[in-house]
N, CA, C and O atoms as a GROMACS GRO file, in nm:
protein
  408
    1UNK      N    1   0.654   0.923   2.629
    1UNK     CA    2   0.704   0.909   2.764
    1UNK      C    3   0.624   1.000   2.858
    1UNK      O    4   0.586   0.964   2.970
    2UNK      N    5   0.601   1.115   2.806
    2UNK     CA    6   0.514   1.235   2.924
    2UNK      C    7   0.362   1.183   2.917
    2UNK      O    8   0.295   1.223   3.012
    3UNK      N    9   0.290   1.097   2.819
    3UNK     CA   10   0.185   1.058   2.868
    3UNK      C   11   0.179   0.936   2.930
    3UNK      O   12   0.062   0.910   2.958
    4UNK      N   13   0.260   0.845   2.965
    4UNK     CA   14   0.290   0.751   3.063
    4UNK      C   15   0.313   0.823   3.147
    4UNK      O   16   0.208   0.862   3.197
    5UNK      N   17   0.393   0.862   3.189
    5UNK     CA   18   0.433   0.992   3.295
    5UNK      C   19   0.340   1.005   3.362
    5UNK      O   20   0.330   0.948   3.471
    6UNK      N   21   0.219   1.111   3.296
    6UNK     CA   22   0.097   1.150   3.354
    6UNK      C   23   0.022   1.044   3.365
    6UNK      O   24   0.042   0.997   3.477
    7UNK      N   25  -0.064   0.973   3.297
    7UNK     CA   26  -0.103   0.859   3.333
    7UNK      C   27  -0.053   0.814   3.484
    7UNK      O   28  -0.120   0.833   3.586
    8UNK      N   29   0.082   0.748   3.481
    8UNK     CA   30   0.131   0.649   3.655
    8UNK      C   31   0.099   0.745   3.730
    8UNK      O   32   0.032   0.701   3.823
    9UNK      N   33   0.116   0.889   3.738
    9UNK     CA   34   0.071   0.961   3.825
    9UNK      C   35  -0.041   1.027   3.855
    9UNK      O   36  -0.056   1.097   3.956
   10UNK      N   37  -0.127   1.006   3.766
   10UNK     CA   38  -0.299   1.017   3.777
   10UNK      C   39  -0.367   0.902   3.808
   10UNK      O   40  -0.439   0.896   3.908
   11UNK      N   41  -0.354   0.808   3.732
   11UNK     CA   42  -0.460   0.682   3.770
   11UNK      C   43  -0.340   0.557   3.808
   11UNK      O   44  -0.394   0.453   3.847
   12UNK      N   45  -0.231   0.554   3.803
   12UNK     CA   46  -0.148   0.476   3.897
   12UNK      C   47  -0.070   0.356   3.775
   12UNK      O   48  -0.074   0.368   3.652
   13UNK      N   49  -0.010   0.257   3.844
   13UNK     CA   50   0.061   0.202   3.756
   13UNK      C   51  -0.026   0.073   3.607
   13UNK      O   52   0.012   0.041   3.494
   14UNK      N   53  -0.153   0.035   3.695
   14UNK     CA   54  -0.193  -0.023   3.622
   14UNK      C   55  -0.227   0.002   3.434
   14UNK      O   56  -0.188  -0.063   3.337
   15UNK      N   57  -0.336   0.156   3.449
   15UNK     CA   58  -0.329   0.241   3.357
   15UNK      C   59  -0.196   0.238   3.283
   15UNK      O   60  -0.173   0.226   3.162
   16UNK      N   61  -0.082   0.255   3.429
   16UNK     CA   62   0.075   0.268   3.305
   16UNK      C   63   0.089   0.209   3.199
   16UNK      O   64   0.092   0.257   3.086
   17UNK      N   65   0.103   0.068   3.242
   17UNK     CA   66   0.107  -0.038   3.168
   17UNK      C   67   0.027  -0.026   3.065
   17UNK      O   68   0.082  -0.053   2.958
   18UNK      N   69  -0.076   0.004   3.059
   18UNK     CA   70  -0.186  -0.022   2.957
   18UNK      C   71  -0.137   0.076   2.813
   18UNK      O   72  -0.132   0.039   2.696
   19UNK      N   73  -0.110   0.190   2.862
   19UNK     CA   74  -0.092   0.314   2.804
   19UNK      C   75   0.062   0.248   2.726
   19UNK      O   76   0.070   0.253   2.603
   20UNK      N   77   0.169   0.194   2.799
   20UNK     CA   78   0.278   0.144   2.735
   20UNK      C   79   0.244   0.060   2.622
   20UNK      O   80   0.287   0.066   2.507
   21UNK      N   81   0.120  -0.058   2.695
   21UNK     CA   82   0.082  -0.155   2.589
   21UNK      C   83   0.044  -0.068   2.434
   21UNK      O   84   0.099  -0.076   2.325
   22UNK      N   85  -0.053   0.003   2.472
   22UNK     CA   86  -0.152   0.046   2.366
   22UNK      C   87  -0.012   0.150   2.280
   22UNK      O   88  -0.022   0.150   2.157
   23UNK      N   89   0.050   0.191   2.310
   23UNK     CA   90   0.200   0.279   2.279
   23UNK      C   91   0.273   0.154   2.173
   23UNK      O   92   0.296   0.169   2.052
   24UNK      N   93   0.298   0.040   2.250
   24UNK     CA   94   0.379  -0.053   2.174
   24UNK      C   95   0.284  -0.089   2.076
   24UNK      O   96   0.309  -0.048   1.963
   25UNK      N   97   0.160  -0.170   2.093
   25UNK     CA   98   0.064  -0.189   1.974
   25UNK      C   99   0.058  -0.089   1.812
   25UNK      O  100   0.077  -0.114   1.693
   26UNK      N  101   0.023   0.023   1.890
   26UNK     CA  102   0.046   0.130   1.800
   26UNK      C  103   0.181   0.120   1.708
   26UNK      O  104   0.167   0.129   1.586
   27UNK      N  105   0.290   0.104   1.754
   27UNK     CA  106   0.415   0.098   1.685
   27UNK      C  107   0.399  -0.011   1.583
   27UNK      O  108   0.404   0.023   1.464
   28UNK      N  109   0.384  -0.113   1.607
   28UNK     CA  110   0.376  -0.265   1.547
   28UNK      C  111   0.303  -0.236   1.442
   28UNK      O  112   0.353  -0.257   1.331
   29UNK      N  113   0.166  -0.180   1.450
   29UNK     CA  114   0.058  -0.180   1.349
   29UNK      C  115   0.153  -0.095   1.255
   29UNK      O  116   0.197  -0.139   1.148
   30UNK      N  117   0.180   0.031   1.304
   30UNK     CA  118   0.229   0.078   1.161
   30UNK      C  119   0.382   0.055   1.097
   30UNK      O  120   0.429   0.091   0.989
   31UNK      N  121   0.432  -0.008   1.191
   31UNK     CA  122   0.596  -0.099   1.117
   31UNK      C  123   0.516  -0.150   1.037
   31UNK      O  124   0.520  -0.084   0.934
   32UNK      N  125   0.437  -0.241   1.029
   32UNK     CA  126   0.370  -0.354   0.929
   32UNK      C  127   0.334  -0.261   0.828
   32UNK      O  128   0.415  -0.238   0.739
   33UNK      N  129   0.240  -0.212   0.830
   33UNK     CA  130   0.162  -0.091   0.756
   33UNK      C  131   0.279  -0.053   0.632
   33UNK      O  132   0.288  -0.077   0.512
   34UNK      N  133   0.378   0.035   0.755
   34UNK     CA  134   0.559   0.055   0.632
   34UNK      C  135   0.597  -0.050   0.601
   34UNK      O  136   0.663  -0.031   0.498
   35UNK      N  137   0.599  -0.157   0.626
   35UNK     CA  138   0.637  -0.284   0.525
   35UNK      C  139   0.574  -0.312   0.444
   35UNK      O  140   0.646  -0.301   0.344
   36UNK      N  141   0.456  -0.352   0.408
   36UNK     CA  142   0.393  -0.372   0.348
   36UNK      C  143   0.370  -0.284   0.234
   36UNK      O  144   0.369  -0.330   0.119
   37UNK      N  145   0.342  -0.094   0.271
   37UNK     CA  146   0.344  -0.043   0.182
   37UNK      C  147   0.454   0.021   0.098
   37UNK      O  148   0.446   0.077  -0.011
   38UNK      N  149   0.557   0.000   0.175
   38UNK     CA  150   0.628   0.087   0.154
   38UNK      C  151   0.758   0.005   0.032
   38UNK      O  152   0.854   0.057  -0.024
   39UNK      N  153   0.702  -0.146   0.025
   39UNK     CA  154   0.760  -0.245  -0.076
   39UNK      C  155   0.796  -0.204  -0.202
   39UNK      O  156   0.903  -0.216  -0.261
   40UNK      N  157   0.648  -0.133  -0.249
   40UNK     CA  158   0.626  -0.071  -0.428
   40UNK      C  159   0.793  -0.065  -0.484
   40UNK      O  160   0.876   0.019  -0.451
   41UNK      N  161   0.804  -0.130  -0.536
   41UNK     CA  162   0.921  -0.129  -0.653
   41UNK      C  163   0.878  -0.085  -0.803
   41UNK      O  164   0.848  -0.188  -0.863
   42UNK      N  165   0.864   0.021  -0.881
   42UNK     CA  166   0.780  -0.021  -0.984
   42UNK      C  167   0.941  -0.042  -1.111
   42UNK      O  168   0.925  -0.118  -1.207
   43UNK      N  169   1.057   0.020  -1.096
   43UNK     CA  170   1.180  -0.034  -1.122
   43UNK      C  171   1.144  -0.202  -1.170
   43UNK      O  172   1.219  -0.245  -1.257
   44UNK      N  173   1.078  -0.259  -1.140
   44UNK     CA  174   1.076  -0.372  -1.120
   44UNK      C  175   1.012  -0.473  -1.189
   44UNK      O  176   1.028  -0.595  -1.192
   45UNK      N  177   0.919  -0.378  -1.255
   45UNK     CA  178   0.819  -0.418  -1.323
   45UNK      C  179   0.843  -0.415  -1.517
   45UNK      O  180   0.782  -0.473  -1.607
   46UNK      N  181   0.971  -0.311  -1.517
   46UNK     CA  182   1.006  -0.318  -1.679
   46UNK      C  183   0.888  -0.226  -1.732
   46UNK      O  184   0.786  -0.174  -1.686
   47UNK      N  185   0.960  -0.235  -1.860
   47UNK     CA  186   0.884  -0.120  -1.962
   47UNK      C  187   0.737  -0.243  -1.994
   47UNK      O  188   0.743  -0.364  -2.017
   48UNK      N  189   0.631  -0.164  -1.985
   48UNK     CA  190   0.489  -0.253  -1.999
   48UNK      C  191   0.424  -0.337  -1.905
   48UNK      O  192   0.326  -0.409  -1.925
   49UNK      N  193   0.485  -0.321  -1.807
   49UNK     CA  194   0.476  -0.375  -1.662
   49UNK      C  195   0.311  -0.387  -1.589
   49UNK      O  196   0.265  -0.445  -1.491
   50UNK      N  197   0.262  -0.310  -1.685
   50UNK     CA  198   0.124  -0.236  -1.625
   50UNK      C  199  -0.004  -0.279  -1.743
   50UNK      O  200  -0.123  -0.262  -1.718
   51UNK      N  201   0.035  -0.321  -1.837
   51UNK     CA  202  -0.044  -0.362  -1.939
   51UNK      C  203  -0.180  -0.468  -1.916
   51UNK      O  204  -0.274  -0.485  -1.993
   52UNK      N  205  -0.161  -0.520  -1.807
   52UNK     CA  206  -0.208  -0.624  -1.730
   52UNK      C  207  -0.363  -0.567  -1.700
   52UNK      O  208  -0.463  -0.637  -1.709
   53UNK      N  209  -0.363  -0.434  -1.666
   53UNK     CA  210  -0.480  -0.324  -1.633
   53UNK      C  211  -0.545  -0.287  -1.721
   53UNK      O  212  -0.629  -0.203  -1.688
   54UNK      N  213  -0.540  -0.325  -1.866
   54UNK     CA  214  -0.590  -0.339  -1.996
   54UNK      C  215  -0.672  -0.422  -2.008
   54UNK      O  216  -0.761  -0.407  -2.092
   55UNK      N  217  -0.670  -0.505  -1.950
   55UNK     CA  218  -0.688  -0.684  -1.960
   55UNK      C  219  -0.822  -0.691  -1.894
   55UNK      O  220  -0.860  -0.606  -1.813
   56UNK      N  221  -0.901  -0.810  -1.936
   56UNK     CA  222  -0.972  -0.829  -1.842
   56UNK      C  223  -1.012  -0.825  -1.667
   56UNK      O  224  -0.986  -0.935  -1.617
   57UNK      N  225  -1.047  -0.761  -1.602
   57UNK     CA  226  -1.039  -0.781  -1.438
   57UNK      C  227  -1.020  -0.920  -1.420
   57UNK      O  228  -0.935  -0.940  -1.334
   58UNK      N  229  -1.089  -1.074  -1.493
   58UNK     CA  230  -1.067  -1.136  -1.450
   58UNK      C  231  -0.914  -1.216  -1.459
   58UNK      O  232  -0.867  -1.284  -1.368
   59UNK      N  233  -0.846  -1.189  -1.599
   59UNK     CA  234  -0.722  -1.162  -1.586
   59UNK      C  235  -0.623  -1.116  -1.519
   59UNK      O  236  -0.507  -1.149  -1.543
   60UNK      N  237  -0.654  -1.040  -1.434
   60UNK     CA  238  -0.531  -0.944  -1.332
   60UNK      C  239  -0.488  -1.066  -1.236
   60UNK      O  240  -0.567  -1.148  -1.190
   61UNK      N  241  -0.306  -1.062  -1.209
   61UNK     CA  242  -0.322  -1.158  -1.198
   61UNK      C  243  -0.330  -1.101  -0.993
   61UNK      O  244  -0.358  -0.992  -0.944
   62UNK      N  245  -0.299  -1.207  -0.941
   62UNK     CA  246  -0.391  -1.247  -0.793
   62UNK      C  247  -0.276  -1.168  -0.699
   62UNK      O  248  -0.314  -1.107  -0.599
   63UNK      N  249  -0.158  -1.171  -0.727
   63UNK     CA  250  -0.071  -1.165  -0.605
   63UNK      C  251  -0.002  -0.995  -0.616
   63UNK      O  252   0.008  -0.950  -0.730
   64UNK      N  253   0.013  -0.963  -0.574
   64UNK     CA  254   0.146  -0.844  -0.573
   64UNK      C  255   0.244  -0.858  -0.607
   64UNK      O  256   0.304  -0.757  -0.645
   65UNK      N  257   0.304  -0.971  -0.611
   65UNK     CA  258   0.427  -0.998  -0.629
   65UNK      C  259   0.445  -1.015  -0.762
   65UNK      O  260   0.545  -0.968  -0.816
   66UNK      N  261   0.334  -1.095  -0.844
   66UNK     CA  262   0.306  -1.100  -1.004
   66UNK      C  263   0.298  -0.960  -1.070
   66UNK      O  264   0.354  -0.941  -1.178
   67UNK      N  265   0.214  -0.837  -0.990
   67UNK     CA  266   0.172  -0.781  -1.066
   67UNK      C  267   0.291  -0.660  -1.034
   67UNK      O  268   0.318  -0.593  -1.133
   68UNK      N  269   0.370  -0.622  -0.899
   68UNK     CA  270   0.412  -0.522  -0.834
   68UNK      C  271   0.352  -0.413  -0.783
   68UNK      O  272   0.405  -0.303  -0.769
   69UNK      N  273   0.225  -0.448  -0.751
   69UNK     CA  274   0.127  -0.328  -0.728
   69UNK      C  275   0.030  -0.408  -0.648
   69UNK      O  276   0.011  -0.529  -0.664
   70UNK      N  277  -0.034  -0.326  -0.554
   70UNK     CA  278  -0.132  -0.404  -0.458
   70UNK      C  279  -0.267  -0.367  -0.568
   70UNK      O  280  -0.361  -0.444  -0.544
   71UNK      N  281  -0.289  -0.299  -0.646
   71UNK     CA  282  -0.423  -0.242  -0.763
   71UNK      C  283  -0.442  -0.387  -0.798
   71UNK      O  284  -0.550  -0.415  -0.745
   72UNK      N  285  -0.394  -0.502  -0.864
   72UNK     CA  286  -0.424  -0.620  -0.943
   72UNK      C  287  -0.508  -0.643  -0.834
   72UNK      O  288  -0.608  -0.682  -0.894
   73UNK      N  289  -0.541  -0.646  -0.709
   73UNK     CA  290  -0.620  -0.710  -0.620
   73UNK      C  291  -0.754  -0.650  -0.576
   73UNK      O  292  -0.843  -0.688  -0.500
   74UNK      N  293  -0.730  -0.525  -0.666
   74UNK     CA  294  -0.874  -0.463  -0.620
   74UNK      C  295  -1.001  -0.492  -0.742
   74UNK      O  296  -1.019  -0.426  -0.845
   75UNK      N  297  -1.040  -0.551  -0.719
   75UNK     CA  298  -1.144  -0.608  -0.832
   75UNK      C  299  -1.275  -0.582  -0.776
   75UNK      O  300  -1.373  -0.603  -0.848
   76UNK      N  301  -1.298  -0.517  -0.600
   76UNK     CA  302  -1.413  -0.524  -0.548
   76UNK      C  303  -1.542  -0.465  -0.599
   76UNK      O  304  -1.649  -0.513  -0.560
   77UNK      N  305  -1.538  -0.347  -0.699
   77UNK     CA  306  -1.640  -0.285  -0.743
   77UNK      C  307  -1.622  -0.223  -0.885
   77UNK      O  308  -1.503  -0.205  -0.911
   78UNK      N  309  -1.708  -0.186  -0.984
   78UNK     CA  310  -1.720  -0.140  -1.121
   78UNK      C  311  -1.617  -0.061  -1.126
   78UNK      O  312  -1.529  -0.076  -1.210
   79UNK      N  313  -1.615   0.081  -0.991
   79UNK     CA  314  -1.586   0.196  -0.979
   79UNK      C  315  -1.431   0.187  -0.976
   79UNK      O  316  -1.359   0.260  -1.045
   80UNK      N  317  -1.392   0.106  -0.903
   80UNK     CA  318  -1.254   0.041  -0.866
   80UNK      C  319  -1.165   0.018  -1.003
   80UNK      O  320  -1.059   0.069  -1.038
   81UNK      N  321  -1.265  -0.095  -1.076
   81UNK     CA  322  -1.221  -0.174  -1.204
   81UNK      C  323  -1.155  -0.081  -1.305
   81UNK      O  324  -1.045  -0.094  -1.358
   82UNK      N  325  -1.293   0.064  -1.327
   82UNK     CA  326  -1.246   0.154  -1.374
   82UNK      C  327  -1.147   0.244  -1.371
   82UNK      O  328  -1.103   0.274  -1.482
   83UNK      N  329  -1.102   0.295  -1.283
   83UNK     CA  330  -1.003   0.386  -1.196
   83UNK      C  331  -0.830   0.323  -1.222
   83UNK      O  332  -0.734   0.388  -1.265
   84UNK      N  333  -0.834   0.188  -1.183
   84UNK     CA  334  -0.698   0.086  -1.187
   84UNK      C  335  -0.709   0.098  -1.321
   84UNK      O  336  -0.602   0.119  -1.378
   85UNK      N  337  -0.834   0.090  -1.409
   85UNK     CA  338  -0.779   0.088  -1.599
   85UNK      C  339  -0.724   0.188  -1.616
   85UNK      O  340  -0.635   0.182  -1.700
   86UNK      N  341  -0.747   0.334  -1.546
   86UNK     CA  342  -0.763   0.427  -1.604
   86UNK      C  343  -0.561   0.515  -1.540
   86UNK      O  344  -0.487   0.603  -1.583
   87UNK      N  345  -0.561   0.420  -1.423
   87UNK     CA  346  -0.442   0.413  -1.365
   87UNK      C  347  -0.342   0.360  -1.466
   87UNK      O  348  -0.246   0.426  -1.504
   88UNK      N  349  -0.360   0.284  -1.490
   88UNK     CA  350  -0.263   0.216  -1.546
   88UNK      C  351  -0.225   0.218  -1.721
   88UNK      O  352  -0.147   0.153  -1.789
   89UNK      N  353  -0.338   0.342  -1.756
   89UNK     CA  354  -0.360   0.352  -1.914
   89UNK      C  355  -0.246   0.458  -1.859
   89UNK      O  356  -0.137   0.412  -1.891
   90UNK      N  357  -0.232   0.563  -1.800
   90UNK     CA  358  -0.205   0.649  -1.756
   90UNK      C  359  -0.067   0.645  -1.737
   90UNK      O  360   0.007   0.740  -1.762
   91UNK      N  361  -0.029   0.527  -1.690
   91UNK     CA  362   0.140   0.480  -1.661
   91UNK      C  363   0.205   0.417  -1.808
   91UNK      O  364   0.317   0.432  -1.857
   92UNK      N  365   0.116   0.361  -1.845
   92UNK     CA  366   0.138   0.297  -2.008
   92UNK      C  367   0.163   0.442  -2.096
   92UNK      O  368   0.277   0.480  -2.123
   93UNK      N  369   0.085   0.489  -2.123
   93UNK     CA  370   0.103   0.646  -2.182
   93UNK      C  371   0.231   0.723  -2.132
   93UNK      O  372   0.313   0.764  -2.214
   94UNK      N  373   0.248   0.742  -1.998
   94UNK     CA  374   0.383   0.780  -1.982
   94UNK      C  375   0.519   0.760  -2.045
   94UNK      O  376   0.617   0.832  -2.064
   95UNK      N  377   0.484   0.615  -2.072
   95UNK     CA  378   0.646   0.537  -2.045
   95UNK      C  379   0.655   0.545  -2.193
   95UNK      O  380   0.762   0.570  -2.249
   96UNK      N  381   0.530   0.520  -2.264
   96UNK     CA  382   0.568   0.522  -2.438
   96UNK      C  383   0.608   0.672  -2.456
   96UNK      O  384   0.698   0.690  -2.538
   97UNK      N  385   0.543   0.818  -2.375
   97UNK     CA  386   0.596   0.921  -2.404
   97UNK      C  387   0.746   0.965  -2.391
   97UNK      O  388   0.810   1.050  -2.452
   98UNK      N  389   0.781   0.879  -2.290
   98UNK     CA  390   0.955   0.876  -2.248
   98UNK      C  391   1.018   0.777  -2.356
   98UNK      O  392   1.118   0.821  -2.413
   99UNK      N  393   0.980   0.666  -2.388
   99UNK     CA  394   1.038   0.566  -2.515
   99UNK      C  395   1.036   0.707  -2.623
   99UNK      O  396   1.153   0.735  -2.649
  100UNK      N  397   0.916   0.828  -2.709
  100UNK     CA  398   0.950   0.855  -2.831
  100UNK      C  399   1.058   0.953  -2.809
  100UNK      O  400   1.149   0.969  -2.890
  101UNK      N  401   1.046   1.029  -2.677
  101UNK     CA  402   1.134   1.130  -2.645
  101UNK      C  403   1.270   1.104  -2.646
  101UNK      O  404   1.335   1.192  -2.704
  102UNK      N  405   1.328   1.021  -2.605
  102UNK     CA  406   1.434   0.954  -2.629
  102UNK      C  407   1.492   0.915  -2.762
  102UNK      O  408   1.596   0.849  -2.767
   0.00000   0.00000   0.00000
């Protein structure tokens, strides 16, 4: 509000507007942003949920919604390919350490 403020009263109402616009834009982008990221359920995915990251890259499957993770979609580079295996060996290892502990 105080840089609208200053703004209408430095360069006048047009600027206002703009400054409101670019204010509301800003909001929108990152509501989406928190929707989108902020989805992650991994609850959701069950014990082995992640095994998928084992698998061939060309195996992973395509959507988020298949896999519960936006990672199945990153296939863009070697470096990537590696990292999501190494992610997900990592979550696999966990969950069997909580299965013997139990």
């Amino acid at each position: 509000v105080g840089l609208v403020l200053w703004v209408l009263g430095t360069y006048g109402m047009t600027l206002a507007l703009v400054a409101i616009g670019m204010g509301l834009l800003t909001w929108i982008c990152c509501a989406c942003q928190w929707r989108v990221n902020g989805a992650f359920d991994p609850s959701a995915l069950g014990p082995g949920g992640y095994a998928w990251t084992q698998r061939d890259p060309s195996e992973w499957p395509a959507k988020k919604s298949e896999s519960g993770t936006k990672m199945s979609t990153m296939q863009g580079s070697k470096q990537i390919r590696i990292l999501v295996k190494k992610l997900g060996r990592a979550i696999l290892d966990e969950e069997e350490r909580l299965k013997t502990q139990d």
